[in-house]
N, C-alpha and C positions, 0 to 999 in steps of 0.2 A: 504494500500500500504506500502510496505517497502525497505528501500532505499537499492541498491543491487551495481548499478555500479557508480564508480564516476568520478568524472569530469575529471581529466587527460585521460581515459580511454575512456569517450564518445567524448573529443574534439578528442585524436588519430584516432577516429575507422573513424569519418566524414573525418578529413584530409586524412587519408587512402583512402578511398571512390574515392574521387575527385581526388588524385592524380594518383591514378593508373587506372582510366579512362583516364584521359589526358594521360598518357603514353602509354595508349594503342593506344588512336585515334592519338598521335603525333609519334607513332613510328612505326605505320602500313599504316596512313591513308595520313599524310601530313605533306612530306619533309622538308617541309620549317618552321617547328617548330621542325626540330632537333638537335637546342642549347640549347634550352627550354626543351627539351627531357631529352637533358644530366642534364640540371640542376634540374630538377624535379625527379632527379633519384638521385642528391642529397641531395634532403632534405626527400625524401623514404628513402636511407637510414638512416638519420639520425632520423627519427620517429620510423624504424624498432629497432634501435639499442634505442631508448628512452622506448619500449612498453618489451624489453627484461630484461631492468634495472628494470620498474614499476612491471613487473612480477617475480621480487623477491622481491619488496622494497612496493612496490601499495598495496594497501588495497586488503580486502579478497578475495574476487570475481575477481581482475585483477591479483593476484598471480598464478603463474602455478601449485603451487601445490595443488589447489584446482580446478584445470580439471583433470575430469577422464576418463583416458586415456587406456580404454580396449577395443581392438577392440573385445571381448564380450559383454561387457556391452553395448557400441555403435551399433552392431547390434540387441541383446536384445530390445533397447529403438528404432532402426526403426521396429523392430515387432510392438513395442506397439503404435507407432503414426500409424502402417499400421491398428490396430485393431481396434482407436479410442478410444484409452484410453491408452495415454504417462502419464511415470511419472514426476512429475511434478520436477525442480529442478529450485533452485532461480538464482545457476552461471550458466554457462555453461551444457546444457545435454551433454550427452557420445558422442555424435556425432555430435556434435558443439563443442564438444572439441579439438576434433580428427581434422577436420576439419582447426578448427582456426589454428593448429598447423604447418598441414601440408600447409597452403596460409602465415602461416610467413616464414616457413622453405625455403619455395617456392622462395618468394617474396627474402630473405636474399640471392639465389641462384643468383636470376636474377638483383637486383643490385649489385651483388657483379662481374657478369659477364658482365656486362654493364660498369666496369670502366675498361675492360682491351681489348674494340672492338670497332671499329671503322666503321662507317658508308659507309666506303669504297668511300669517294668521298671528302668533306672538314671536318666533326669536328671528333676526337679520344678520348676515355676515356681518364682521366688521370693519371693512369698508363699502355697505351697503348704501349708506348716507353720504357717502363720499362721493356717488358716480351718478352719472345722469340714469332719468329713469329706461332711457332707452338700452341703457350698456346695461344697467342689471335684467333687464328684460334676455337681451339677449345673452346674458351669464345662467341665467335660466336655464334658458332654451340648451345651452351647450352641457350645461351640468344633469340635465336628463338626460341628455343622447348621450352622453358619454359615458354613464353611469351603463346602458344598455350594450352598449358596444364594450364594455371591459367585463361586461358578464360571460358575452360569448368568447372574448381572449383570452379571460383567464380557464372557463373551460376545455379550448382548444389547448390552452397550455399542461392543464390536468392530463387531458388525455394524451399530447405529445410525451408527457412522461413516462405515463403507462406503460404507452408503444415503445417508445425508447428503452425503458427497462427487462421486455420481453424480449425483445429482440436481442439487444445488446448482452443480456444479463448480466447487467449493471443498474443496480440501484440508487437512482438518481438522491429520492429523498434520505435514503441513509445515509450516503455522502455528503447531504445537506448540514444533515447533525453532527456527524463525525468529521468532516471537512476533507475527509480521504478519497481517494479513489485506487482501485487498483492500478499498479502499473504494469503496463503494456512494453512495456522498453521504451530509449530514453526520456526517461519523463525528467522534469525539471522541475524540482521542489520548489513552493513558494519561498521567497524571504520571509522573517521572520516581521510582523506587525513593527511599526515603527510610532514608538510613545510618543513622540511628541507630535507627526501627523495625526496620532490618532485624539491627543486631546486637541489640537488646533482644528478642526473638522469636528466633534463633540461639541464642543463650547460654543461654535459657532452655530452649530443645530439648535441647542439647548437656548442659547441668547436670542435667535429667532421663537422658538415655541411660547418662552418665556414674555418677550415683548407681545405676541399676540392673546397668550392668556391674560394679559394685564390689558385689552379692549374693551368696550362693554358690546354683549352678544345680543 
């Protein structure tokens, strides 16, 4: 086994997980968790905006320059899991690249459209007051449909894993937790986390979440 993903990067991807399930089932499902809504939309962004900083400052495999990001090579690599025999990569394959990319870019959308709409009954983002009423109209409009379109990506990504794990017989999400993967030959161990990117990227999360907990909702 070789150590591939590290720890700032496997705590992200769970609190990820968990938070934007509750967000889904608190802001589709039941009203009466829509202060919790907004506030869990603040600390989404403040992990989105942590996992962008570790993605140029985070060791090798959580850096973005080390997804490849062709939507050839991505289609390429779903031939080769459709044939039963993917090539094998230690970070990200081409289309789990592509992927991750597009549920951050995604995800940066819709909290970013969720601090300027209003539930239309008692709680408001907090710069809802701050924008015309046309741009919260259409902050709206974007923070529904995006909310539906990251239902079916993140399901599409569920099931890429599946398939990936049968296929491959590699266990994505245990790798997730343990940060390991088999190796294949030459594999190339991560660096070891680097303390002071990781509280200079922290702090910076934290001082964002921070300033918008202190808003009125």
């Amino acid at each position: 086994m070789v150590k591939i993903w590290d720890l700032p990067t496997r705590i992200f991807h769970w609190l990820l997980v968990s938070l934007v399930l509750f967000l889904i089932y608190s802001g589709s499902w039941d009203d009466g968790l829509m202060q919790w809504h907004f506030y869990s939309g603040y600390l989404l962004s403040g992990l989105l905006l942590f996992r962008i900083l570790w993605g140029v400052a985070g060791t090798r495999y959580a850096r973005f320059c080390s997804f490849v990001l062709s939507p050839f090579k991505g289609f390429s690599y779903l031939k080769s899991v459709a044939k039963g025999n993917p090539e094998h990569f230690y970070g990200h394959n081409p289309a789990g690249s592509i992927m991750v990319v597009m549920l951050i870019l995604l995800l940066i959308l819709q909290a970013t459209s969720g601090l300027v709409t209003s539930d239309e009954v008692l709680w408001e983002g907090p710069f809802y007051a701050s924008v015309s009423e046309q741009l919260a109209s259409l902050g709206a409009e974007i923070h529904h449909t995006v909310q539906l379109i990251l239902q079916w990506l993140i399901g599409l990504h569920v099931l890429g894993v599946i398939v990936h794990s049968i296929v491959s017989k590699e266990t994505l999400v245990a790798s997730m937790f343990s940060g390991r993967k088999k190796d294949a030959g030459n594999a190339i161990p991560r660096e070891p986390v680097n303390p002071i990117a990781l509280i200079v990227c922290s702090g910076l999360s934290a001082g964002w979440v921070y300033y918008l907990f202190g808003l009125p909702v």
